[in-house]
C-alpha positions, 0 to 999 in steps of 0.5 A: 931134319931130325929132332933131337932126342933133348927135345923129343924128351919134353915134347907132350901129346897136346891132349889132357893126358900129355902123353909122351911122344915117339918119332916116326918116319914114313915115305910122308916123312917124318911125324910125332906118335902119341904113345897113347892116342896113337894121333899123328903130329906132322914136323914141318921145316923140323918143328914140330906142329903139335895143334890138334887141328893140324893133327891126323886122331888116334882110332879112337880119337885125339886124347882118347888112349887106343888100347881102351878099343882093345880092351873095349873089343875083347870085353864085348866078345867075352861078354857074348861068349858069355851070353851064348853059354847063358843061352845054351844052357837054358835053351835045353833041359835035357840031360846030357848026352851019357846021362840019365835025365833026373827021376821025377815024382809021378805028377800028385805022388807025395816028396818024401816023407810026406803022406799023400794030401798032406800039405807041409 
């Protein structure tokens, strides 16, 4: 027995967000997805049960939107992508490969402009 799409229409996940649902079927039979969470609702007798204990949670949890473990997840690779530039940069100070390292003063010659034992 199917729902019908007046009521599918008002239907809300159970959750703070009161996200619409979709209907599923599957060889479980027939169930309610939060358009959000992705938590599953089962249809018993073609009513819908939408109790959280009687609910399977989204892979974040009931309530909890599954697109933020997305953006989580792609966040902490650009964060180590970040980090491992970071790291590589630092970790060498030779010039790169095809150029010449920067001319350095010879260690007690005077910058520029400057007399030898000057001190500014």
């Amino acid at each position: 027995m199917s729902i019908s799409a007046d009521l599918l229409s008002i239907l809300a996940c159970p959750s703070a967000d009161h996200a619409p649902l979709r209907l599923e079927t599957s060889a479980a039979g027939e169930h309610l997805v939060c358009t959000s969470c992705l938590s599953r609702f089962p249809i018993s007798d073609g009513i819908p049960v939408l109790l959280a204990d009687e609910a399977v949670p989204g892979p974040r949890g009931l309530g909890v939107p599954a697109d933020e473990a997305s953006a989580d997840e792609a966040s902490a690779d650009e964060a180590s992508a970040d980090e491992a530039s970071a790291t590589e940069a630092s970790a060498t100070d030779e010039a790169p490969v095809g150029e010449a390292p920067a001319a350095q003063p010879p260690a007690g010659s005077a910058a520029p402009g400057q007399q030898p034992g000057d001190s500014g």
